[in-house]
PDB file with SEQRES, HELIX, SHEET and CRYST1 records, atoms N, CA, C and O in Angstrom:
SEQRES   1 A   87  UNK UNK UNK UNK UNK UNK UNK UNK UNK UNK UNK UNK UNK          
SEQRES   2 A   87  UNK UNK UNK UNK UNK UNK UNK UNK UNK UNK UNK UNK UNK          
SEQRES   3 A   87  UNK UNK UNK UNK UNK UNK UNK UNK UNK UNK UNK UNK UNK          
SEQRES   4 A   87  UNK UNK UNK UNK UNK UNK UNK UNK UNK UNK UNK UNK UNK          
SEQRES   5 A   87  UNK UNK UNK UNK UNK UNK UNK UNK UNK UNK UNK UNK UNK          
SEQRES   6 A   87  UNK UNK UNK UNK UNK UNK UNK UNK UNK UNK UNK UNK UNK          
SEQRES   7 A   87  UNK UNK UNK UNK UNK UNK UNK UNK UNK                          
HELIX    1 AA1 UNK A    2  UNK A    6  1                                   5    
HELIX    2 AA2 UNK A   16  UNK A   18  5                                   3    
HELIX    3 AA3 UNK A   25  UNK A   30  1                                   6    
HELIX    4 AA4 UNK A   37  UNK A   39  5                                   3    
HELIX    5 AA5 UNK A   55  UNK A   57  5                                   3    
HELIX    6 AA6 UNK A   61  UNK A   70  1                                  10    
HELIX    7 AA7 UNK A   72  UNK A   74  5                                   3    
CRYST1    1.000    1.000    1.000  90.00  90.00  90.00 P 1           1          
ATOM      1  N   UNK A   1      65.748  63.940  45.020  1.00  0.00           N  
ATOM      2  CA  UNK A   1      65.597  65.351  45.046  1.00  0.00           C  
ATOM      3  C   UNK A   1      64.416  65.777  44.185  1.00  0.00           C  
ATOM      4  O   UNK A   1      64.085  66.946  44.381  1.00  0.00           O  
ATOM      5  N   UNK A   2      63.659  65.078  43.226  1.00  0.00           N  
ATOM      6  CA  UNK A   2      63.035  65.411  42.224  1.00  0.00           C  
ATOM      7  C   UNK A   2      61.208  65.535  42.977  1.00  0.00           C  
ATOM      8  O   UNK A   2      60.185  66.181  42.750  1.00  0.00           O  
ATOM      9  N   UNK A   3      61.640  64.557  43.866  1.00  0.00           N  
ATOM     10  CA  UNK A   3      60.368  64.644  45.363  1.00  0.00           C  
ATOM     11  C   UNK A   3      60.390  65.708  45.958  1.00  0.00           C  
ATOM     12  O   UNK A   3      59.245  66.160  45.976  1.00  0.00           O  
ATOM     13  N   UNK A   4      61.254  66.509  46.579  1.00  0.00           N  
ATOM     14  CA  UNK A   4      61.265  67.718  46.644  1.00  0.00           C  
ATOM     15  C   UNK A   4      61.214  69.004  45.778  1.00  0.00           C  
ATOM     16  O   UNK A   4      60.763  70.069  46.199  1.00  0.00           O  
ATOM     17  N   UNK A   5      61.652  68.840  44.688  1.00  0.00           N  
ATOM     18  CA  UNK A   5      61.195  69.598  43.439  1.00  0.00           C  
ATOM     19  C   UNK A   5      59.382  69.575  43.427  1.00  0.00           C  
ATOM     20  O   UNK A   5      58.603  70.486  43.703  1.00  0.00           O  
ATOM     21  N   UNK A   6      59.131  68.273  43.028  1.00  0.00           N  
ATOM     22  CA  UNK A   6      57.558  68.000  43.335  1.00  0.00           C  
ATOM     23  C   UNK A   6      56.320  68.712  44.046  1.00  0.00           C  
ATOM     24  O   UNK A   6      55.235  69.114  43.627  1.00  0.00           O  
ATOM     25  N   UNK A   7      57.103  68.695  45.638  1.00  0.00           N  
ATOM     26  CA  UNK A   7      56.421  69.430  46.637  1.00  0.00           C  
ATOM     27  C   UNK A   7      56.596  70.853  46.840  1.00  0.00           C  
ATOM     28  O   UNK A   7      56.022  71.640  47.593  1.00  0.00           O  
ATOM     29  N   UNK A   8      57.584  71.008  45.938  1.00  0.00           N  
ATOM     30  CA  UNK A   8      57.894  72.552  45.980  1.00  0.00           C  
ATOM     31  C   UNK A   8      58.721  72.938  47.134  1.00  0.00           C  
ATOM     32  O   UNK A   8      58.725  74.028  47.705  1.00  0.00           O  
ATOM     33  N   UNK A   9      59.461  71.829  47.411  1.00  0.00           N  
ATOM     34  CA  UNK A   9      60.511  72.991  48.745  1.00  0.00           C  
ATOM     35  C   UNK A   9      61.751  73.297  48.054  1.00  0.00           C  
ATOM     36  O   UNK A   9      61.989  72.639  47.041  1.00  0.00           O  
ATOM     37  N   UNK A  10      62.342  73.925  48.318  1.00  0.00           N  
ATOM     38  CA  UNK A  10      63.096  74.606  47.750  1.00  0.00           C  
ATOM     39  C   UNK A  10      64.343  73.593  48.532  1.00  0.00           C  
ATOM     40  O   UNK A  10      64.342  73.143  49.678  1.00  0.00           O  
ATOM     41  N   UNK A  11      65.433  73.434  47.375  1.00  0.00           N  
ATOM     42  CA  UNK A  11      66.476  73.027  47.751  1.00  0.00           C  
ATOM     43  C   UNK A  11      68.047  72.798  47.246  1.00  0.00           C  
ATOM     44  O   UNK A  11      68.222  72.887  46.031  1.00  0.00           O  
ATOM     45  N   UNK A  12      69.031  72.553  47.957  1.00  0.00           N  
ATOM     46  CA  UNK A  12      70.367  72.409  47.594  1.00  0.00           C  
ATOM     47  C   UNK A  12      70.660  71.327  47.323  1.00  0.00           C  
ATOM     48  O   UNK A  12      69.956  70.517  47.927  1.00  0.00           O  
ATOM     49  N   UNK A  13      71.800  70.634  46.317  1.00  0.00           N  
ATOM     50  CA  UNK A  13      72.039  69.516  46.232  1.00  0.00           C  
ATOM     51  C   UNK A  13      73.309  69.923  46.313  1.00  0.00           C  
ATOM     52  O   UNK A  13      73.839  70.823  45.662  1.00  0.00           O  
ATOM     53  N   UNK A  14      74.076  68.805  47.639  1.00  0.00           N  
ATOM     54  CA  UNK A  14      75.285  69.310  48.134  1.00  0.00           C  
ATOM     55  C   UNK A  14      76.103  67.765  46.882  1.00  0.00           C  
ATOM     56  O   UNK A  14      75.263  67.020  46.379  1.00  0.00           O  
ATOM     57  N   UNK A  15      77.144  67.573  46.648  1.00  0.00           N  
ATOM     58  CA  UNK A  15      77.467  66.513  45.971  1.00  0.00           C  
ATOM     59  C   UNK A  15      78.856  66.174  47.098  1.00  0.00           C  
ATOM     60  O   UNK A  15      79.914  66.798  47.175  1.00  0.00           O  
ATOM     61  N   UNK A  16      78.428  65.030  47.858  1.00  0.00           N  
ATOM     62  CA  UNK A  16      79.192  64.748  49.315  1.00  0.00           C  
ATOM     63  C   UNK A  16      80.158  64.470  48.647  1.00  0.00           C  
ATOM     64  O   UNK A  16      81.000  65.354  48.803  1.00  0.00           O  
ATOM     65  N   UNK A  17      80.658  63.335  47.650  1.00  0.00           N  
ATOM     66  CA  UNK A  17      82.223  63.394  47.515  1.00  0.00           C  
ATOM     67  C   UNK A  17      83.120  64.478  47.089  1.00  0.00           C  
ATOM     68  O   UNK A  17      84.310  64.434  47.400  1.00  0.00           O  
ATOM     69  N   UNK A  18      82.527  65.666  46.245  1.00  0.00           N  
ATOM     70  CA  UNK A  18      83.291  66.804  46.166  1.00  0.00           C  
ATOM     71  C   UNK A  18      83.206  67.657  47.199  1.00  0.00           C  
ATOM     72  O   UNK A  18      84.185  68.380  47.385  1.00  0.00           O  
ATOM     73  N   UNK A  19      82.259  67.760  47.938  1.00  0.00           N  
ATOM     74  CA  UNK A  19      81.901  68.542  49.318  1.00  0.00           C  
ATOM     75  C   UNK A  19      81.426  67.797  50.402  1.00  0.00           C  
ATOM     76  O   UNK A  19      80.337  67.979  50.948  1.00  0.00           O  
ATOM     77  N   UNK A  20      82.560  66.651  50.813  1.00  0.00           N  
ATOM     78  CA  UNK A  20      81.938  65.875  52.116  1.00  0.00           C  
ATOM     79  C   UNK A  20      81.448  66.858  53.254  1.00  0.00           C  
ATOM     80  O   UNK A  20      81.663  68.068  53.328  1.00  0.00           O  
ATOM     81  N   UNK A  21      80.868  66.198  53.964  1.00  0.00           N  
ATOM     82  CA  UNK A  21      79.765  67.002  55.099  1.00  0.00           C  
ATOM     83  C   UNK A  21      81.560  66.349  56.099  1.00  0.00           C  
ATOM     84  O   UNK A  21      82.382  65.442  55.975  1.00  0.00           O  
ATOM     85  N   UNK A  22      81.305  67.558  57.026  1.00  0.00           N  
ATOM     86  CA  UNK A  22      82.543  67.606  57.891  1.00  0.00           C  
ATOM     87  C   UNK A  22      81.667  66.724  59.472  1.00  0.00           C  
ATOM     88  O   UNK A  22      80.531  66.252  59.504  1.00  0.00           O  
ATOM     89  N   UNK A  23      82.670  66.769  60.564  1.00  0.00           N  
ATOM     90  CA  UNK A  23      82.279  66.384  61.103  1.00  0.00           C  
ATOM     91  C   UNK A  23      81.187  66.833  62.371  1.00  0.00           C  
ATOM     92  O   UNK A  23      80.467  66.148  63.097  1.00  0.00           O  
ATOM     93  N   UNK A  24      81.383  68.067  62.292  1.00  0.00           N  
ATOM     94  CA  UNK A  24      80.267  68.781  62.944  1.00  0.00           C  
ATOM     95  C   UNK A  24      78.698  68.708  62.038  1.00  0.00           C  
ATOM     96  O   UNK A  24      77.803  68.553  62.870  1.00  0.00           O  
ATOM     97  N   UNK A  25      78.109  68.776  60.556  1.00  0.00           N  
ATOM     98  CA  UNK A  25      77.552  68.707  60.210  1.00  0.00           C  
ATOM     99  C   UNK A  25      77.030  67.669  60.360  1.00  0.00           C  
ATOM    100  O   UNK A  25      75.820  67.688  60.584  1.00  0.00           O  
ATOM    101  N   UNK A  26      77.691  66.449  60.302  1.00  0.00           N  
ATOM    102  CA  UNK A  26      77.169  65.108  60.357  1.00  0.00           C  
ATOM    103  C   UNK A  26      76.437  64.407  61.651  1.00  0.00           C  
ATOM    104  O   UNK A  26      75.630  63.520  61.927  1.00  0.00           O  
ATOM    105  N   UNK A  27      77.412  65.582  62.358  1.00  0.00           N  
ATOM    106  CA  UNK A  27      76.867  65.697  64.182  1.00  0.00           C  
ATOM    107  C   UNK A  27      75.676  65.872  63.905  1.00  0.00           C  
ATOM    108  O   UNK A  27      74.879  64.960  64.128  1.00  0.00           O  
ATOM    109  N   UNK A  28      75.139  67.402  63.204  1.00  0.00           N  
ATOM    110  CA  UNK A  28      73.900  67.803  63.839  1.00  0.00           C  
ATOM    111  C   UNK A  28      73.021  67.250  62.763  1.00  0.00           C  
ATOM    112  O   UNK A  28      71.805  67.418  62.679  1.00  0.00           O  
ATOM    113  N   UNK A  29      73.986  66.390  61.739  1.00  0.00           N  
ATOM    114  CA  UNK A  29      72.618  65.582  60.718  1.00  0.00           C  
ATOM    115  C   UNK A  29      71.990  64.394  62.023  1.00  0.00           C  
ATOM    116  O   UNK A  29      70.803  64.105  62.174  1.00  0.00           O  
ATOM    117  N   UNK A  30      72.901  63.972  62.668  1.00  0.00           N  
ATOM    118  CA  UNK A  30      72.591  62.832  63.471  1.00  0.00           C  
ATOM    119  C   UNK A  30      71.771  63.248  64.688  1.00  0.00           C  
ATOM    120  O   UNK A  30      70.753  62.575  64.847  1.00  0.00           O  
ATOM    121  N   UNK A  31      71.979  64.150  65.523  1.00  0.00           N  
ATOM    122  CA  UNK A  31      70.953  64.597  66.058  1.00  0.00           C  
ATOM    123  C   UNK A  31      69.293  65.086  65.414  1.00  0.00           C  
ATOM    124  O   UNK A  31      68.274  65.375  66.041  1.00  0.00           O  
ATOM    125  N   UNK A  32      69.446  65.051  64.527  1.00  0.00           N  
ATOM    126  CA  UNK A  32      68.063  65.830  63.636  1.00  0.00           C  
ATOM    127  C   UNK A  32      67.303  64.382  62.905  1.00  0.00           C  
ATOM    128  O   UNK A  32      66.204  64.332  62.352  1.00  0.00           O  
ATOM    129  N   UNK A  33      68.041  63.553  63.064  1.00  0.00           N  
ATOM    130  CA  UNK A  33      67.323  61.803  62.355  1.00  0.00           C  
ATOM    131  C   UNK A  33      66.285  61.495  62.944  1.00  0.00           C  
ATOM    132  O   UNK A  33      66.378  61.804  64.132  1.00  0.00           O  
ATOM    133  N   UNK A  34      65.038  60.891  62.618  1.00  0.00           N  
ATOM    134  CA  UNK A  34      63.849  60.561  62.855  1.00  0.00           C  
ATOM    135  C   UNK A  34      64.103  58.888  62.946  1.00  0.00           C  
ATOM    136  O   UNK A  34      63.553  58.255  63.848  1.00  0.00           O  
ATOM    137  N   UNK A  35      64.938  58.240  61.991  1.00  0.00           N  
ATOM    138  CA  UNK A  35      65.449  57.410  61.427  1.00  0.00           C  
ATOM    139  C   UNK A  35      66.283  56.846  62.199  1.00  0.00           C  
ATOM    140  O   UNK A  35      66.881  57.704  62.848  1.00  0.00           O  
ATOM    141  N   UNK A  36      66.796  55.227  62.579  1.00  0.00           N  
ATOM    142  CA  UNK A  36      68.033  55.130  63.372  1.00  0.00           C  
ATOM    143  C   UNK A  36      69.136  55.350  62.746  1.00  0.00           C  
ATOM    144  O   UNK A  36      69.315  55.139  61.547  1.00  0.00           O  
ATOM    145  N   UNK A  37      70.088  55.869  63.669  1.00  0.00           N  
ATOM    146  CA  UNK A  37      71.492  56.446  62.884  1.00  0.00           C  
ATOM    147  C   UNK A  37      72.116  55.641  61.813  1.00  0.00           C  
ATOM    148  O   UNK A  37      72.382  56.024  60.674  1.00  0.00           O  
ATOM    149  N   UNK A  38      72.344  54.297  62.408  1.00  0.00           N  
ATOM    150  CA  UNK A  38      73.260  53.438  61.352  1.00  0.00           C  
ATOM    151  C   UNK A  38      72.468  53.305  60.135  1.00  0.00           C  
ATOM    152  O   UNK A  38      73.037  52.557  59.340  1.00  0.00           O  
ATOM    153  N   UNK A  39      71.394  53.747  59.718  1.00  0.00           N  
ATOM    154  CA  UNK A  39      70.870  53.714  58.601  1.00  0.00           C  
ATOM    155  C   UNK A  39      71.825  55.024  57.650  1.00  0.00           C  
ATOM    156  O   UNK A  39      71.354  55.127  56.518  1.00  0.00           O  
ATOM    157  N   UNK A  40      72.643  55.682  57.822  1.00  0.00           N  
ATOM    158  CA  UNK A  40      72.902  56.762  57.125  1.00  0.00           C  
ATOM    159  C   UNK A  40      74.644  55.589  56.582  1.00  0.00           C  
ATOM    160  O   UNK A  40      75.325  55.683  55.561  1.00  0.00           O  
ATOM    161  N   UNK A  41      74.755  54.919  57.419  1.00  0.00           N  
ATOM    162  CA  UNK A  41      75.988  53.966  56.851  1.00  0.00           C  
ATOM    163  C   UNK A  41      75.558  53.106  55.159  1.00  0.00           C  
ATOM    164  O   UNK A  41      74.481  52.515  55.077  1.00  0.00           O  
ATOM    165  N   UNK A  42      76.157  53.132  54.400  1.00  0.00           N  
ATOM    166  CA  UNK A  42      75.776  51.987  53.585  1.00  0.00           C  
ATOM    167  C   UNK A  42      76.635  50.670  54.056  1.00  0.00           C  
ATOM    168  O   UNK A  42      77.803  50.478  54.395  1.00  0.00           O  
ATOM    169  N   UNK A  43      75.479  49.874  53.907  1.00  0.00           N  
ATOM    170  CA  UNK A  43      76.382  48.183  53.924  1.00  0.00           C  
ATOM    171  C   UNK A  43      76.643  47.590  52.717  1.00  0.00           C  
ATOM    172  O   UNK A  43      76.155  46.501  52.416  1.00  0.00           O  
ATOM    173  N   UNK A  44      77.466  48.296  51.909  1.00  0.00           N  
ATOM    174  CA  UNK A  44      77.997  47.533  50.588  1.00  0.00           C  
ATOM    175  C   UNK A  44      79.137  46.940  50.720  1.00  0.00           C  
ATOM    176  O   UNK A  44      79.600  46.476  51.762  1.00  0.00           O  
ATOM    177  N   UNK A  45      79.793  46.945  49.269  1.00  0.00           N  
ATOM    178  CA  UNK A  45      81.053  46.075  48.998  1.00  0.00           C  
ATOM    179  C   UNK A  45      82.082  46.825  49.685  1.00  0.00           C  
ATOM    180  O   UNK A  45      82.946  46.161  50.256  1.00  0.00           O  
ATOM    181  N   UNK A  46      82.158  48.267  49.742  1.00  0.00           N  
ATOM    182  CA  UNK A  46      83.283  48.915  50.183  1.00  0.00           C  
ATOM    183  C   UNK A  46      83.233  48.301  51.749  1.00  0.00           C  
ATOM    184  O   UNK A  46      84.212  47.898  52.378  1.00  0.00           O  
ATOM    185  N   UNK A  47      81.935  48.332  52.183  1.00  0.00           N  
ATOM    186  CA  UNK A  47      81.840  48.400  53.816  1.00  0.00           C  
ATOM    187  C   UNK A  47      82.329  46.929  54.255  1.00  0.00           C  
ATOM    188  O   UNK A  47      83.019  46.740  55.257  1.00  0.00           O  
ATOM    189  N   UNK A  48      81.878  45.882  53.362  1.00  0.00           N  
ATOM    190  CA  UNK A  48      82.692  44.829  53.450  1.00  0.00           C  
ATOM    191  C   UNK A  48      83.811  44.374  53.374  1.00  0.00           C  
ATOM    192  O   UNK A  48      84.111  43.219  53.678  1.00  0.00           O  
ATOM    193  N   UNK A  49      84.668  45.339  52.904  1.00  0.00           N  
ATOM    194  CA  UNK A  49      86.058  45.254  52.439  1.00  0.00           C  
ATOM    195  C   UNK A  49      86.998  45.537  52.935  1.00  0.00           C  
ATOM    196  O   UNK A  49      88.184  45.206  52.933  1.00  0.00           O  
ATOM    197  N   UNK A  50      85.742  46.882  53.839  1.00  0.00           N  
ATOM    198  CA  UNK A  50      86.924  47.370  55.276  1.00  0.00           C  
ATOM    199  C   UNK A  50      86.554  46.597  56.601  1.00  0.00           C  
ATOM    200  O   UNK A  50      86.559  47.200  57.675  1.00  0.00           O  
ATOM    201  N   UNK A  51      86.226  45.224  56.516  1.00  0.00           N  
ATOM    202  CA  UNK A  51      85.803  44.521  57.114  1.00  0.00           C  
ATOM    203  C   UNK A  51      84.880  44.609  58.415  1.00  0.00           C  
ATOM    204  O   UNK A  51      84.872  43.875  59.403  1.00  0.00           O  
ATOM    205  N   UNK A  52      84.123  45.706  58.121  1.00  0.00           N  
ATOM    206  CA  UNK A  52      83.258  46.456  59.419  1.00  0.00           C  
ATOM    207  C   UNK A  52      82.076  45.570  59.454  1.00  0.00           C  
ATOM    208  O   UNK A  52      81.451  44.991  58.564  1.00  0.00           O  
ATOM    209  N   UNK A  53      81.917  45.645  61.060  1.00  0.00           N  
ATOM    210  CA  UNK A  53      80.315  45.129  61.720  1.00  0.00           C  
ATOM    211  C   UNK A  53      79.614  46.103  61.447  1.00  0.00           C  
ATOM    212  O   UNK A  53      79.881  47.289  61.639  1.00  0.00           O  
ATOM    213  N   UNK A  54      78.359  45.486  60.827  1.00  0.00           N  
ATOM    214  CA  UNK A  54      77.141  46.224  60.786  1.00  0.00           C  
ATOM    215  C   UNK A  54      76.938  46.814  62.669  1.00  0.00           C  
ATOM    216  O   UNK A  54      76.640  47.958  63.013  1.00  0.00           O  
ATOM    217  N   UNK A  55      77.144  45.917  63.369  1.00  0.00           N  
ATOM    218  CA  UNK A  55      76.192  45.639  64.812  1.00  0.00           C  
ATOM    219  C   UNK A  55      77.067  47.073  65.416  1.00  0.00           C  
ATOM    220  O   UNK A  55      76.493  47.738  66.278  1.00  0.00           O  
ATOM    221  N   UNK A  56      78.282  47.459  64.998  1.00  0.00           N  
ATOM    222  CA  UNK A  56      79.146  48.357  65.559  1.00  0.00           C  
ATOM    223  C   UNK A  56      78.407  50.106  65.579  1.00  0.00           C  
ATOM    224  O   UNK A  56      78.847  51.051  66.235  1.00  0.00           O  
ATOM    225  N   UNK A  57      77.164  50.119  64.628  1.00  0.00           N  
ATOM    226  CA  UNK A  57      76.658  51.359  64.447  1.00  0.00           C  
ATOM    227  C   UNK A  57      75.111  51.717  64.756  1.00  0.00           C  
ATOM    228  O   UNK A  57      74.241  52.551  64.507  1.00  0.00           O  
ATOM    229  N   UNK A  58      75.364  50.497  65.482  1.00  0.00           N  
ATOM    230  CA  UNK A  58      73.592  50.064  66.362  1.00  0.00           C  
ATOM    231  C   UNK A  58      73.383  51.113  67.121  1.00  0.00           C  
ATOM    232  O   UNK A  58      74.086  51.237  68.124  1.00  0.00           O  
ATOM    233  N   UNK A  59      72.223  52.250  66.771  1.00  0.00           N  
ATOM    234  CA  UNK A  59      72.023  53.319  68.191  1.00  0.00           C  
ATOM    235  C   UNK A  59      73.636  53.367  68.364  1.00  0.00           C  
ATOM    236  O   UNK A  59      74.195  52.725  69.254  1.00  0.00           O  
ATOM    237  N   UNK A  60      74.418  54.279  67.329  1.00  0.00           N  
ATOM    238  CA  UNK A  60      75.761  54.588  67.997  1.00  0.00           C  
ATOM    239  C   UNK A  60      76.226  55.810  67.068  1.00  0.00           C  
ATOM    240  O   UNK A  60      76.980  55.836  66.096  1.00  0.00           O  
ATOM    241  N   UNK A  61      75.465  56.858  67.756  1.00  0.00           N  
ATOM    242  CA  UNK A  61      75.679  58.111  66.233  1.00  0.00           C  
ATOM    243  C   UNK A  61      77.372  58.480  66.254  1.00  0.00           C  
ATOM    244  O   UNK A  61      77.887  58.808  65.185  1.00  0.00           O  
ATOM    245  N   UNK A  62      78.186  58.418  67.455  1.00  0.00           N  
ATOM    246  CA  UNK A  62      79.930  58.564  67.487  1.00  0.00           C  
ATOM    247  C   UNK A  62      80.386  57.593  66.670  1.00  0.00           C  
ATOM    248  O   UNK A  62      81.187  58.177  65.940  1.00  0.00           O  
ATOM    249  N   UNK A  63      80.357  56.628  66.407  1.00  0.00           N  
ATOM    250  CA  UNK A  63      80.980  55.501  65.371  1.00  0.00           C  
ATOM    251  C   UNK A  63      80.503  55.997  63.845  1.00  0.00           C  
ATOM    252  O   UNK A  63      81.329  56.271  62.974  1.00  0.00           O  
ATOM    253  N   UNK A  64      78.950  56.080  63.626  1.00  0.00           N  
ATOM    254  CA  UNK A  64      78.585  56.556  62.861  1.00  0.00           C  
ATOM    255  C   UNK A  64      78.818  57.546  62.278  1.00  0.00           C  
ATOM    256  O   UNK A  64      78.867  57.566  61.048  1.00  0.00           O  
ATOM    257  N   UNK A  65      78.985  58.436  62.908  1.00  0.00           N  
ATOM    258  CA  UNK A  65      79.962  60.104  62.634  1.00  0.00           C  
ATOM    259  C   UNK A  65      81.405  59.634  62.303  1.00  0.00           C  
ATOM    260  O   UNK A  65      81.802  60.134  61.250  1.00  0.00           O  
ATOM    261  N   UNK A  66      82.009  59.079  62.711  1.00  0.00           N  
ATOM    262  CA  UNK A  66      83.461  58.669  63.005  1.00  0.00           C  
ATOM    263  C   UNK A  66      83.776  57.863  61.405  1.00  0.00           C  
ATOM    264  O   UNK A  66      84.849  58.030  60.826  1.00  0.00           O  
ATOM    265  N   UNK A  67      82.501  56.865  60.756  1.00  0.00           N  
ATOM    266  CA  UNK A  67      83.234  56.211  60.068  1.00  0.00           C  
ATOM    267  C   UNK A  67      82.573  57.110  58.464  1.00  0.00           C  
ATOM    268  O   UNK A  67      82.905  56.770  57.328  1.00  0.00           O  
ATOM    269  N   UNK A  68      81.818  58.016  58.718  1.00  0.00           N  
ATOM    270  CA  UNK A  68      81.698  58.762  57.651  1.00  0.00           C  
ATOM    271  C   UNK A  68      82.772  59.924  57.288  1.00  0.00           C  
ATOM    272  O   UNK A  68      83.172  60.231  56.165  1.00  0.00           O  
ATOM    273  N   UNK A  69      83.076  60.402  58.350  1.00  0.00           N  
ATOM    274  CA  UNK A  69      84.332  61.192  58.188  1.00  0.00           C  
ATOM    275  C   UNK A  69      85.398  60.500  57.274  1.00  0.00           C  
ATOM    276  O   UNK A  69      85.815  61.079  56.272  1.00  0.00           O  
ATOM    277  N   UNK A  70      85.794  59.363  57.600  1.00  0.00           N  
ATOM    278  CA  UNK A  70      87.064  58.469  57.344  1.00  0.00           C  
ATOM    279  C   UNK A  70      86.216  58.101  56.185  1.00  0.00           C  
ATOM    280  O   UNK A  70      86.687  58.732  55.239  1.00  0.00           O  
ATOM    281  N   UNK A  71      85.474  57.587  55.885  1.00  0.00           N  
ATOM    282  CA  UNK A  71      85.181  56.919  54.483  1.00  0.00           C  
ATOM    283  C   UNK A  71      83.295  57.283  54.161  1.00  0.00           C  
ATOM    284  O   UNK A  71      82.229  56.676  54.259  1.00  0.00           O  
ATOM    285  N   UNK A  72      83.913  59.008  53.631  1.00  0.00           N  
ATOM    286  CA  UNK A  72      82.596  59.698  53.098  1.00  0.00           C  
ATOM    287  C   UNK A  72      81.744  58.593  51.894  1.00  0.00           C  
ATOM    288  O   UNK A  72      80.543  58.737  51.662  1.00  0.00           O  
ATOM    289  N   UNK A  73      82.532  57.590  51.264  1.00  0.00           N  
ATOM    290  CA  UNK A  73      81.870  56.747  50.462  1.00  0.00           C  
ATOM    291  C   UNK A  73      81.008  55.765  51.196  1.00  0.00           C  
ATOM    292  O   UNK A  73      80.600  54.917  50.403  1.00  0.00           O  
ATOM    293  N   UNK A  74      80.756  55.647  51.917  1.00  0.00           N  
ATOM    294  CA  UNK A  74      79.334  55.056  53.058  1.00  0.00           C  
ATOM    295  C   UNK A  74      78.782  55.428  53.608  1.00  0.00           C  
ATOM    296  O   UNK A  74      78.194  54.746  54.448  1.00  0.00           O  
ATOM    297  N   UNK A  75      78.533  57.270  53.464  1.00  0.00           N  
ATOM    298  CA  UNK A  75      77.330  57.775  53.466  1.00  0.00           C  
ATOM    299  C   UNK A  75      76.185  57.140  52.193  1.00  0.00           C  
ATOM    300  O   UNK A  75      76.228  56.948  50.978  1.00  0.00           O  
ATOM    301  N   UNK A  76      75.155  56.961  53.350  1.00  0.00           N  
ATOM    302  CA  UNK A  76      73.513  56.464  52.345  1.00  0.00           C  
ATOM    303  C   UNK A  76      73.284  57.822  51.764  1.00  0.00           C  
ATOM    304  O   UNK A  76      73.928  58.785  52.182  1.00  0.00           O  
ATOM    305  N   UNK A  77      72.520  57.921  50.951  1.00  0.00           N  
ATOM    306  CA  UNK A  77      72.145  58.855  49.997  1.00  0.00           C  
ATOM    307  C   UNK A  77      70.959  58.561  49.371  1.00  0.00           C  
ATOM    308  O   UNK A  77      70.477  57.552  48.856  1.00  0.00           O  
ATOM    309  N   UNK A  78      70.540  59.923  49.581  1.00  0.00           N  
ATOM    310  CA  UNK A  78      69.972  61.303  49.280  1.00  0.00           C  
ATOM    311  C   UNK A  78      69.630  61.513  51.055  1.00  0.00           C  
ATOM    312  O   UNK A  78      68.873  60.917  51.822  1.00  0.00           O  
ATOM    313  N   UNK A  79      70.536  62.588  51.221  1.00  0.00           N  
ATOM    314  CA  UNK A  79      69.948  62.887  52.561  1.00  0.00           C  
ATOM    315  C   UNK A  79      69.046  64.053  52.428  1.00  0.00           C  
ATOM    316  O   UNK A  79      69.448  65.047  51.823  1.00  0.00           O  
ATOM    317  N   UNK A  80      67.987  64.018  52.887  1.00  0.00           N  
ATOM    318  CA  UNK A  80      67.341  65.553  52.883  1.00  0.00           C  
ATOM    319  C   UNK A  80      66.574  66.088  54.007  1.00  0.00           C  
ATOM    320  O   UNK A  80      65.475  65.751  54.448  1.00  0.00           O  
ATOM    321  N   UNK A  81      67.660  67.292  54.492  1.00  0.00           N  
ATOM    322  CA  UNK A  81      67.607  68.008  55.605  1.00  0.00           C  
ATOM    323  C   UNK A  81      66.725  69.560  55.326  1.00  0.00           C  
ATOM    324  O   UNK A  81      67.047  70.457  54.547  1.00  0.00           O  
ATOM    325  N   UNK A  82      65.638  69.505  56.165  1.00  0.00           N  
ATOM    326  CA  UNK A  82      64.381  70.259  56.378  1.00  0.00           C  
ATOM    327  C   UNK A  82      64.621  71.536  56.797  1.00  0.00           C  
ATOM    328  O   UNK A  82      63.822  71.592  57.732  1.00  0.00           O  
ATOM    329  N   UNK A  83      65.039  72.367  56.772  1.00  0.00           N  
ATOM    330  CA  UNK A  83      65.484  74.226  57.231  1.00  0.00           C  
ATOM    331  C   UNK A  83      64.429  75.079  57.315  1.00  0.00           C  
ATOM    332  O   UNK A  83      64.224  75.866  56.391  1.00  0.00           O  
ATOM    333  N   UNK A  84      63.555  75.042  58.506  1.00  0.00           N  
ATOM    334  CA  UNK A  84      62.458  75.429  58.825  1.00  0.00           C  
ATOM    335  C   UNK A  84      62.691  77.061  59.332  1.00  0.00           C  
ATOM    336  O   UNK A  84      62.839  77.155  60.551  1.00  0.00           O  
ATOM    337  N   UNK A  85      62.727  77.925  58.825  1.00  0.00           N  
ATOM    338  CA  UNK A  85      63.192  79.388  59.501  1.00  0.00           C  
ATOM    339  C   UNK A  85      61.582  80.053  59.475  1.00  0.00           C  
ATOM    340  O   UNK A  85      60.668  80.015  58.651  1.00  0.00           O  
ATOM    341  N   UNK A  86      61.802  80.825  61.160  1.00  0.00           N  
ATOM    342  CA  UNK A  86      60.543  81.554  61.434  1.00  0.00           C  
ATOM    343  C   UNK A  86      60.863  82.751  61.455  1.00  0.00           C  
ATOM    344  O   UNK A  86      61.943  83.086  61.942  1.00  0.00           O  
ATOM    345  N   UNK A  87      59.849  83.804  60.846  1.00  0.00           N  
ATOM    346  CA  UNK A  87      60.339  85.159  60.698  1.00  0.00           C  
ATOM    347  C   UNK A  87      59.391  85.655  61.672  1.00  0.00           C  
ATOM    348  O   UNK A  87      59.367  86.852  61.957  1.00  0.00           O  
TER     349      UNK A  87                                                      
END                                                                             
């Protein structure tokens, strides 16, 4: 966030485990990615533990949506979403 401070855009810092992103948000985070989706998964220890395939979130933003809902702790982080308004 301090990169955006930098450049001067103005911004929110949402803190996802006290305010997980629901599942419509995560929808239209996933439509708005430049990035491939399963990159917003982390592949850590938790993700290993719940014994998940990486290969399961390949180009698959519904799984991807699906397993952030259920376990907001494998959202990747710092997401930063661009709010371009024209007057």
């Amino acid at each position: 966030m301090a990169v955006a401070g930098e450049l001067g855009i103005d911004h929110v810092v949402i803190l996802y485990i006290k305010t997980p992103p629901d599942e419509a948000t995560l929808t239209r985070i996933v439509e708005l990615l430049e990035d491939p989706v399963e990159d917003l998964v982390r592949k850590d220890s938790k993700f290993k533990k719940l014994e998940l395939n990486p290969d399961d979130y390949v180009n698959n933003p519904k799984a991807v949506v699906d397993i952030l809902v259920k376990h907001k702790q494998l959202l990747q982080r710092p997401v930063l979403v661009l709010s371009l308004i024209h007057i």
